[in-house]
N, C-alpha and C positions, 0 to 999 in steps of 0.2 A: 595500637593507635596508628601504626605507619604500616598496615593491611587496609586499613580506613582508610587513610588518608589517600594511596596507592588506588583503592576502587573510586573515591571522589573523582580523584585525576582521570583515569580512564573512564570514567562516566564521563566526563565534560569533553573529554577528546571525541568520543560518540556522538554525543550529542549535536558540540556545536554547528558540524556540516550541515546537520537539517534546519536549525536555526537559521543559516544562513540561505539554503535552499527553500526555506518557508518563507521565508521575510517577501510583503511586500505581496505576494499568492493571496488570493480570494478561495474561500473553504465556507462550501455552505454546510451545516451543521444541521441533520433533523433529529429533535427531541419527541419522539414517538411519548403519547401520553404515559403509558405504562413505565420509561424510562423516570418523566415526571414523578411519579407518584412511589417510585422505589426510594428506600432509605439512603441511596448512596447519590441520589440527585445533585443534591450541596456538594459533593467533592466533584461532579463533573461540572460546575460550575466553576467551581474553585481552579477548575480547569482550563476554563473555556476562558474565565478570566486572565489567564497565566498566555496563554497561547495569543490573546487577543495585546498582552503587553511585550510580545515577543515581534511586534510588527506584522502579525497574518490578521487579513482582513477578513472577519466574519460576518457572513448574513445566515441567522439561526430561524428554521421555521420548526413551529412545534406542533404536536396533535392531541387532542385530545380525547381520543374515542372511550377511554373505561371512564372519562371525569363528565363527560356527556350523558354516558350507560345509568350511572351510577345518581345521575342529577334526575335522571326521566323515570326511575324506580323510585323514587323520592316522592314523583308528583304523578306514581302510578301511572306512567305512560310507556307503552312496552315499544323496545325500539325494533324498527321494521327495515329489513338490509332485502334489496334486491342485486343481485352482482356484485355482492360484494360492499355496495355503497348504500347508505343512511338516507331511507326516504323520509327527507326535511318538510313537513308540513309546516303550518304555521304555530301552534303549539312547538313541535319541537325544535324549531331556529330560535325563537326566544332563550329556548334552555342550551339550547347551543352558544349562541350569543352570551349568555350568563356564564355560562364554565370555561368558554373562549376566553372572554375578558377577563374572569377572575386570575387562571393563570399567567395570561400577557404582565397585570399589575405583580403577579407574585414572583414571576423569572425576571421583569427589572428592576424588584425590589432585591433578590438577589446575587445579580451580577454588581448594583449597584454597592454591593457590600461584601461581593467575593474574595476581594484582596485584601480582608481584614487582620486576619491570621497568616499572612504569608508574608515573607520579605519587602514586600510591592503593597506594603499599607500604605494607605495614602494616595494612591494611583486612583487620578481619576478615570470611569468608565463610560460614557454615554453609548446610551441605550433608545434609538430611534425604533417605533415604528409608525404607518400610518398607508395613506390611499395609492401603494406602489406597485398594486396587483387589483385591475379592475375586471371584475367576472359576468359570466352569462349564464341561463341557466344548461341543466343538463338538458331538458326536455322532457320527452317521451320513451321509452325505451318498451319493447313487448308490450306495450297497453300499461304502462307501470309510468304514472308521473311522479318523477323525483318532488316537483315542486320549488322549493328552497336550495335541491340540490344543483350544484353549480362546478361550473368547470372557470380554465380560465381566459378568458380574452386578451388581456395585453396586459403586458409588464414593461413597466418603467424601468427600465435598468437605468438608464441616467441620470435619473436622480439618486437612485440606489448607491450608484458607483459616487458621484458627488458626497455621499452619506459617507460611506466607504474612505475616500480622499479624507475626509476631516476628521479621521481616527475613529468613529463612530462603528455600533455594532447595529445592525440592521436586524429588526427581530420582528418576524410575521407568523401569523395564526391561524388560522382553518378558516376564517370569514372578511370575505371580500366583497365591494358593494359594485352594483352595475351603472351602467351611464345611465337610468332611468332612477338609478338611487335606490332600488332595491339591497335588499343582503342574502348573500347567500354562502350555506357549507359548502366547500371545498376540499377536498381529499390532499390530505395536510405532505403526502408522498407526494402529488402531482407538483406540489407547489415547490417543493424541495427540490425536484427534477429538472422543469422546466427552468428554472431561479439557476443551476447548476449550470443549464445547457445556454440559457443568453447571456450571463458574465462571464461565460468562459472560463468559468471556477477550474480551480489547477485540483480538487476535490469534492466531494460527495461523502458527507458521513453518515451512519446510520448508527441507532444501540438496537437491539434487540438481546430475549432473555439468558442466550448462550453466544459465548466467544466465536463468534461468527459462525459459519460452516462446518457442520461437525463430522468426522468420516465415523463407520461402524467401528471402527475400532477407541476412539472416542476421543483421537487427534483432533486440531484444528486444521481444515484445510486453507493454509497459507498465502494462497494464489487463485484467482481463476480468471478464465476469459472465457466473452459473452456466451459464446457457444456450448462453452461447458456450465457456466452458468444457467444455460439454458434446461441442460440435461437436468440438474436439482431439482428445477420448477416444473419437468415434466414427473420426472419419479413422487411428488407430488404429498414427499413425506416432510419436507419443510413446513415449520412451524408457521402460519399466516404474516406476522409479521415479516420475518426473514424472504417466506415469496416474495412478498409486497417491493423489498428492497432488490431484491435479485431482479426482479423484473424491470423497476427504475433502474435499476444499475448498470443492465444491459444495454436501456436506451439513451443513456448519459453518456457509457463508454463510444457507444458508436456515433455521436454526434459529439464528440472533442473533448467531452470531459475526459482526464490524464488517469485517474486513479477512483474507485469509488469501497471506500472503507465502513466493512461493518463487525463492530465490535461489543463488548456485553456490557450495559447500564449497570450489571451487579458488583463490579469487580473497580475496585478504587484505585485510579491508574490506568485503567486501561487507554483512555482517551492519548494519553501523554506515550505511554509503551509504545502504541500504535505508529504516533506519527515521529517521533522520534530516538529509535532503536533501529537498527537494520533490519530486521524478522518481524519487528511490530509482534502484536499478539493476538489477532483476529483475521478475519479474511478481507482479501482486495481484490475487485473485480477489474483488471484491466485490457487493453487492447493487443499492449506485448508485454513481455517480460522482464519484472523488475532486472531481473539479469541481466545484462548485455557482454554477449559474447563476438570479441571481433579481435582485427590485426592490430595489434600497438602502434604507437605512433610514438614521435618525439616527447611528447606532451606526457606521455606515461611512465617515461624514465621513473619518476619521481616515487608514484605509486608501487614500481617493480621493485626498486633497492627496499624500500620499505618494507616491502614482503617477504623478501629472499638475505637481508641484511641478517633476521637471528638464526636463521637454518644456517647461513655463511658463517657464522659467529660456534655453532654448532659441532660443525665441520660434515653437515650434513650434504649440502651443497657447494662447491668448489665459487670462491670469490670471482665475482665480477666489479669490475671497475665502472664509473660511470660513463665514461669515456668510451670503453667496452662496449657496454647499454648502446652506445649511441649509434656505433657503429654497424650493430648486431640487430638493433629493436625491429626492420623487416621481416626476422625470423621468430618473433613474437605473438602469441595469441594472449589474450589476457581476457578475463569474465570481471566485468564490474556491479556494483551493487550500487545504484544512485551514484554516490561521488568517491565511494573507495573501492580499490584493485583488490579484488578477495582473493583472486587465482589465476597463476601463467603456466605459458609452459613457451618452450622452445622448439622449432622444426631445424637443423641441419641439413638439406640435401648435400650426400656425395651422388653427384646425377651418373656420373663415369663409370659408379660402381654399382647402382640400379639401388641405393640404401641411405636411409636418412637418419639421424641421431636426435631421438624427443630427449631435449634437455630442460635442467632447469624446471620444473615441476615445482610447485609452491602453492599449498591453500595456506588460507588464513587460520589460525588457530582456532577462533569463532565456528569454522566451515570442515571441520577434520573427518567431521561421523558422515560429512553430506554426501554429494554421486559427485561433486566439483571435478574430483579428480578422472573419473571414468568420462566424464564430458569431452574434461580436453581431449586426454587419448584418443576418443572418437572424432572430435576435430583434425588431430596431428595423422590419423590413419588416414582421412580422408583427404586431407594437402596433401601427402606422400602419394597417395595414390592416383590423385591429380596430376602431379608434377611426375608418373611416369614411372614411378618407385617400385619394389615388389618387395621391401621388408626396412622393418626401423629396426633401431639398435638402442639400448641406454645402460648408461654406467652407473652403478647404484651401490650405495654401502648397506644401504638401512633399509631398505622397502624391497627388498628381493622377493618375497613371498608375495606379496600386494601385484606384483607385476608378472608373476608366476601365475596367479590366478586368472590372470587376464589375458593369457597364451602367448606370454612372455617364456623362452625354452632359454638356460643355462650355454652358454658357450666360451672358446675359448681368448681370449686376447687375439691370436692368430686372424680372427673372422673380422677383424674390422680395418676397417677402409686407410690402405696404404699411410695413408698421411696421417690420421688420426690415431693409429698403431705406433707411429714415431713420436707422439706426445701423449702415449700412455703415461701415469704414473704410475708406477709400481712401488711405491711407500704408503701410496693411496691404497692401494691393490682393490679398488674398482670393483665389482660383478659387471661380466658383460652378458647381457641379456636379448634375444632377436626375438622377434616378430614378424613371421610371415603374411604380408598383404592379400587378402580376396576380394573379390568385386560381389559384394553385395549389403 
């Protein structure tokens, strides 16, 4: 019981930074039809409902293309894609219209009833949709009339975001009508995109049938940005779904959208892993890297002792004061992760003596198996070598070999820098370890 209880605790220490980094953020959600129609639909509602009582404003557009497929084999009408896109005659917008409308009434029947089973029974959900996206058509293309098929002309974000302000979930469908009051299909991604890129959504989600991006070895790829995103969509082995979103996500990232996250509809949780977990559990397409690596400042005292307080506790690291911290943190580099310090390290220049001392070294325990640590040292080389240096130094109990692999060479007490030789410990008894700088 008190291992339980102990992972409850550190689960909600987790958790609540994104909570409060969510709160308040616009995240548009696309429900790709084939998500619809899988078994595990109801829990990612179940979801969307939970995330939507957590204060993040959602506007959901969903698709329908297998509930479409599947309606026109019905009434024997075989569907005809040119590029990709549903040539809508008039026969099949009607059937479009029919499976569009059926699931609109079936996702806010519900959401309206998502939070039944959950803590938050009782909570009420409104579920707006209606004329917030008015379309044109597509045209012509190669001699190929779309017809019915349509793109989009203007979006109303202000009334949206008004939706939005009143606790409301804004929730849009494949078919849009034009200023002449026609209807027409709409490619349920573009609507997702666009909706993404004028609210200035702080998100982009997508499901598709595998845990986002998968490498040959049959990892999740974790990260990417647009250019390498790009490279997937040219290798051209991605799943059509998964292009579909790689491609949005490309054009979302470089017009302001923050983050665009795609993850598996099969997998119960994943919506919630995703957005609030450090690692998430799918792939995110963004502009820089969830990482950031930089100089410490005052402001990060807090995140440092944190870090390096159980290693001190340890006796792996030799105690700093905060006071210390305060004094010391221009000799700081730290990698953050959204809102927590995963990893430091420390530069010393002795400039007098051409040699600097990486201290202080610290991953998160989360981060032990990661490259965190060969990062910094590639930082710390490169200040030293900046600042004129031609070799670092570090005192180590417990990672000798870790640093030896890394052209760290065994030396003696004797080789270090006058001053810091007089505040050796020798109770500690220290390894002292050097590293020769090169410029390349």
């Amino acid at each position: 019981m008190k291992k339980r209880g102990t992972e409850v605790v550190r689960s909600l220490r987790h958790t609540v930074p994104y909570i409060n980094t969510h709160r308040g953020k616009i995240f548009v959600i696309m429900l790709s039809g084939e998500a619809i129609s899988h078994s595990n639909f109801y829990n990612i509602i179940n979801d969307i409902g939970l995330i939507h009582s957590l204060g993040i404003r959602l506007v959901l557009v969903y698709g329908a293309r297998p509930q479409i497929d599947s309606c026109m084999l019905e009434h024997n009408i075989k569907p005809i894609y040119h590029k990709f896109t549903r040539i809508t005659d008039k026969k099949s917008l009607e059937i479009v219209k029919k499976a569009a409308g059926r699931l609109q009434l079936d996702i806010t029947s519900l959401l309206s009833m998502s939070l039944n089973n959950t803590p938050l029974h009782g909570a009420n959900i409104n579920v707006v949709s209606g004329n917030f996206i008015t379309a044109q058509p597509l045209g012509i293309d190669d001699g190929i009339d779309y017809c019915h098929g349509g793109k989009i002309r203007r979006i109303d974000d202000k009334a949206i975001k008004h939706q939005l302000d009143n606790n409301t979930i804004v929730l849009l469908g494949p078919v849009a009508v034009s200023v002449t009051g026609e209807s027409f299909n709409l490619n349920s991604e573009e609507i997702a995109i666009q909706l993404a890129i004028k609210l200035k959504a702080e998100k982009m989600i997508g499901f598709c049938s595998e845990q986002g991006i998968i490498k040959n070895n049959g990892n999740t790829v974790s990260e990417l940005f647009p250019k390498n995103a790009q490279l997937y969509i040219d290798k051209s082995n991605c799943l059509l779904e998964t292009t579909r979103f790689l491609s949005g996500a490309i054009q979302a990232c470089r017009s302001g959208v923050h983050r665009c996250h795609l993850i598996s509809y099969q997998e119960d949780g994943a919506l919630l892993q995703e957005l609030f977990s450090r690692d998430g559990i799918g792939t995110q397409i963004v502009m820089e890297s969830a990482d950031q690596i930089r100089q410490a400042t005052i402001n990060d005292i807090g995140g440092i002792l944190e870090l390096i307080h159980p290693l001190e506790k340890q006796g792996i690291l030799v105690r700093r004061s905060r006071e210390q911290l305060e004094i010391e943190i221009d000799k700081f580099i730290i990698i953050k992760r959204d809102s927590l310090t995963i990893a430091c390290v420390a530069l010393y220049p002795f400039i007098d003596d051409d040699i600097g001392e990486m201290a202080c070294l610290a991953v998160h325990p989360d981060y032990r198996n990661s490259s965190l640590g060969e990062i910094l040292l590639q930082h710390v080389e490169l200040q030293a070598y900046k600042k004129g240096l031609k070799k670092i130094f570090v005192l180590t109990t417990r990672s000798i070999h870790w640093f030896q692999e890394r052209g760290f060479e065994p030396v003696g007490v004797e080789c270090l820098p006058k001053s810091k030789k007089e505040m050796y410990n020798y109770k500690r008894r220290s390894k002292v370890l050097i590293k020769y700088l090169t410029n390349n």
